[in-house]
C-alpha positions as CSV (number, residue, x, y, z in Angstrom):
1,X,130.9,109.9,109.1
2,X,133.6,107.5,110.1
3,X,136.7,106.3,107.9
4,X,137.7,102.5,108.2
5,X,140.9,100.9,107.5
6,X,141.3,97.2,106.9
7,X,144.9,95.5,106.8
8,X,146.3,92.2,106.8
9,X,148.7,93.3,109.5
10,X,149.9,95.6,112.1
11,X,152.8,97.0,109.9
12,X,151.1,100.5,109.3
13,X,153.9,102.5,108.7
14,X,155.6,100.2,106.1
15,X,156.0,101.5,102.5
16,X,153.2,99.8,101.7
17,X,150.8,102.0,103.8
18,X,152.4,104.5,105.0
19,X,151.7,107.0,102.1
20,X,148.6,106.9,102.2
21,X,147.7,106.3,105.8
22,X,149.1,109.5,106.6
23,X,146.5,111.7,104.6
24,X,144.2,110.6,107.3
25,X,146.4,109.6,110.5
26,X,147.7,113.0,111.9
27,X,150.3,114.1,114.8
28,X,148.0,115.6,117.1
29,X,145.4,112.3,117.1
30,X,144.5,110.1,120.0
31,X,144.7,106.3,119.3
32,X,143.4,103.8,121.2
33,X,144.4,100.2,120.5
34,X,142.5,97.0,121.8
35,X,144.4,94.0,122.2
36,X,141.7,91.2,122.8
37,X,141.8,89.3,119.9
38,X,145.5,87.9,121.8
39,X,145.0,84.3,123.5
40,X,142.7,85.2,126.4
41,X,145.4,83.7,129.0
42,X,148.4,85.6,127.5
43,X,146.5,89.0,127.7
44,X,145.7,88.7,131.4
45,X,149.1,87.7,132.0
46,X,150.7,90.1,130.8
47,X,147.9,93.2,131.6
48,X,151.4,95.3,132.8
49,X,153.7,95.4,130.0
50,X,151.1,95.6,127.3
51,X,149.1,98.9,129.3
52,X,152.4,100.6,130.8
53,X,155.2,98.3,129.3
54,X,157.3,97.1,126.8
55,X,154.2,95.1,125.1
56,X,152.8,98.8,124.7
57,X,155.9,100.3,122.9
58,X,156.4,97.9,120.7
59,X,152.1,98.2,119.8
60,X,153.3,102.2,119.4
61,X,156.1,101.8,117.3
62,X,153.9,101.5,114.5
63,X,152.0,104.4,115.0
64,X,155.3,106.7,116.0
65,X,156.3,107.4,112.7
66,X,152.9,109.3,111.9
67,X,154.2,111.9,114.6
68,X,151.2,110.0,117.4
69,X,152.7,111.3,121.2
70,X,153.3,107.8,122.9
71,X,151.2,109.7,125.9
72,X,148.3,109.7,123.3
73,X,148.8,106.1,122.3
74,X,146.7,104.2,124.8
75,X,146.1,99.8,125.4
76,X,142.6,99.3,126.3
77,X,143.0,97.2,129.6
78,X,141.3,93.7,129.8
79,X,137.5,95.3,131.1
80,X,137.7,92.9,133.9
81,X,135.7,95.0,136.6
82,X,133.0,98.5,136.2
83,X,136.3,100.8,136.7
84,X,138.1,99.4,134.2
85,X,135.1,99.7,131.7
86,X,134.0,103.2,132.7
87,X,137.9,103.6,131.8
88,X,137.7,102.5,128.1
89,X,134.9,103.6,127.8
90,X,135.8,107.3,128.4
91,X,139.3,106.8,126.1
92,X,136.7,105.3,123.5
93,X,134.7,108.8,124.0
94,X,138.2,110.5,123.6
95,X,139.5,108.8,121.0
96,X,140.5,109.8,117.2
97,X,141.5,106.2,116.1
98,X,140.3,103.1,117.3
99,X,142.8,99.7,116.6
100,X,142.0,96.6,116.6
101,X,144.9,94.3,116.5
102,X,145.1,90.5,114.8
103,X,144.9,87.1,116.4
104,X,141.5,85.3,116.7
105,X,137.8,86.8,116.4
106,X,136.1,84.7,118.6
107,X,138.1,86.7,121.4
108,X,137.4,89.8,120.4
109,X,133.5,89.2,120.3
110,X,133.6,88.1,123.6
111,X,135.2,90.1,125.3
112,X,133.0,93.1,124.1
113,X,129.8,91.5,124.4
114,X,130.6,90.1,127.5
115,X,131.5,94.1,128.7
116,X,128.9,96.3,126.8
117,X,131.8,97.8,124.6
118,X,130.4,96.3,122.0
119,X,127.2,98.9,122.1
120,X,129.6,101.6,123.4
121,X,131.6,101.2,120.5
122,X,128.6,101.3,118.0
123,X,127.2,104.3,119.8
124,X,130.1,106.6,119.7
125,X,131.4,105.8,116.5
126,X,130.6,108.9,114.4
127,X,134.4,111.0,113.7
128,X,136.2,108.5,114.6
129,X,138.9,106.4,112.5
130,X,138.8,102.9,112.4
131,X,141.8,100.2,112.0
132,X,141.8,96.5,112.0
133,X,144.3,94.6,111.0
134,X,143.8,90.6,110.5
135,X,140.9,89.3,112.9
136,X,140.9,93.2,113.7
137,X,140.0,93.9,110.3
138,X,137.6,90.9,109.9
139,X,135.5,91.7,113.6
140,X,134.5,95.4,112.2
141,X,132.9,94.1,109.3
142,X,129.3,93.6,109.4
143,X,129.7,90.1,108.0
144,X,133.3,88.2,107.7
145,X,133.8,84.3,107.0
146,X,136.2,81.8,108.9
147,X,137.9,79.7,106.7
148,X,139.4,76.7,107.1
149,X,143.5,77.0,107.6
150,X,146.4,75.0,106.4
151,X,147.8,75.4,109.6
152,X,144.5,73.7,111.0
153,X,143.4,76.4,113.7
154,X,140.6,76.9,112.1
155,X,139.2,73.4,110.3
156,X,135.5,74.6,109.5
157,X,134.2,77.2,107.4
158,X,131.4,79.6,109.4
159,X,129.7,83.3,108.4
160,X,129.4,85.6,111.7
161,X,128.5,89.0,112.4
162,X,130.5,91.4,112.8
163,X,130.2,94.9,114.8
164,X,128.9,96.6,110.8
165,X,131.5,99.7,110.9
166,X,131.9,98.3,107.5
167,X,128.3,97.4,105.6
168,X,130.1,96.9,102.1
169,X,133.0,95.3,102.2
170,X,134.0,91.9,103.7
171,X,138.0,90.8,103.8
172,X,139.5,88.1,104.2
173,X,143.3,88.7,105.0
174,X,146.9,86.6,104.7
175,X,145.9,86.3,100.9
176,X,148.2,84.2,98.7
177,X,147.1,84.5,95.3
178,X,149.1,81.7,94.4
179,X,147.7,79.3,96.9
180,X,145.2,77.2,95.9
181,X,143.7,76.5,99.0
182,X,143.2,80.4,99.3
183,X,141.6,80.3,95.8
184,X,139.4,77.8,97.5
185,X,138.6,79.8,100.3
186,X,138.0,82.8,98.2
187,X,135.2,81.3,96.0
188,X,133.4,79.7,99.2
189,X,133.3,83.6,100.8
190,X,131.9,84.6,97.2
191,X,129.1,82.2,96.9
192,X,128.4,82.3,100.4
193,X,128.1,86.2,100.0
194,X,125.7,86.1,97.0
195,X,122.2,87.3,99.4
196,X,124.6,89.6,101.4
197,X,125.0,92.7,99.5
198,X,128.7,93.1,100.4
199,X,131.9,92.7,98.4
200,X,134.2,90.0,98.7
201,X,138.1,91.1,98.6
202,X,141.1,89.1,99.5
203,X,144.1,91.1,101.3
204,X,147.7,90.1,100.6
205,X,150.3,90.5,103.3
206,X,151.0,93.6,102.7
207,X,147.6,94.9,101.4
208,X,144.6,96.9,102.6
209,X,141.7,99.1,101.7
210,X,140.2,102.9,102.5
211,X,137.2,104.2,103.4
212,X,134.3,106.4,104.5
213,X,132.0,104.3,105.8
214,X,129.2,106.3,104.7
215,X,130.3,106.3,100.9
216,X,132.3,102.7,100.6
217,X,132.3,102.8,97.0
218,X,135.0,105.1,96.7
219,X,137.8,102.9,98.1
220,X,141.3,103.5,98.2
221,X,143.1,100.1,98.0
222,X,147.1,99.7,99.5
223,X,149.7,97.0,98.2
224,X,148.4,93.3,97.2
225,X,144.4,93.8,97.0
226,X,142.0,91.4,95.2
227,X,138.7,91.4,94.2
């Protein structure tokens, strides 16, 4: 059995979370955090700081205040040759937490498909904790929509699968419950979910759900959650 954690954002230790995150996130844990869902040129650019650097600590500083060892707090490198994947791959095997951090899906797909994590992950799943915040959250659900943005990254509407930590439960984060657009967005998701068998919840800012993945329907929600 695995527990999965879906967020809006990185800010894990805020009020918000922080309660009950630490029932499950202990001292002693290993957490390994992926970063590919950052603009594909930006990651390789800046492989250093964000493995060994200043990227890295400021990725850690969320996870510091649940007593994780910064020597236990590892950035997946960018898998671009067989050593670096046999690498992950064995800190995947090692691993108490997985993370997946925000910024776009289509990134993180590739880049595991493209490397065989994606089946690696799948494989070794059973224990382990799983985090995602944002696209994160969205890419370890078995189904998650892209909506179309006011900003305008994202002007199309489109269902995609996802790696299926999650079976139950599909998010969309950066909910305004105010926002019509959002509303919008939110009964699209709903009706396009109908033949899907999963549940439709929109995340707030600050708001996230709890859960074993092999009984989703006892759920703990965190901050602004809506069903």
């Amino acid at each position: 059995m695995s527990k999965c954690v879906l967020l809006s954002n990185n800010n894990i230790s805020d009020e918000y979370a922080f309660n009950e995150l630490q029932k499950i996130i202990k001292p002693n844990m290993k957490v390994l955090c992926f970063t590919y869902a950052s603009d594909l040129k930006w990651q390789m650019e800046n492989q250093d700081t964000l493995v060994y650097g200043e990227e890295r600590k400021s990725l850690y500083k969320h996870w510091a205040n649940f007593g994780i060892e910064y020597g236990d707090f590892i950035v997946a490198p960018f898998p671009k040759d067989t050593t670096e994947i046999r690498y992950i791959k064995e800190k995947i095997k090692m691993s108490d937490v997985i993370f997946f951090n925000g910024g776009f899906m289509e990134n993180i797909d590739f880049i595991l498909k493209l490397s065989g994590l994606w089946n690696f992950i799948l494989e070794n799943q059973e224990g382990k904790i799983f985090v995602g915040s944002s696209a994160g959250a969205l890419i370890l659900q078995s189904i998650y929509h892209i909506c179309p943005h006011v900003d305008g990254y994202y002007n199309y509407y489109e269902k995609k699968k996802g790696l299926g930590i999650t079976k139950g439960y599909s998010v969309q984060p950066h909910y305004h419950k105010n926002n019509f657009h959002h509303k919008v967005n939110m009964l699209v998701c709903k009706i396009a979910s109908l033949k899907d068998k999963v549940k439709i919840v929109m995340l707030g800012e600050n708001g996230g759900l709890i859960f074993d993945t092999e009984n989703e329907k006892e759920v703990i929600t965190i901050g602004e959650v809506y069903f």
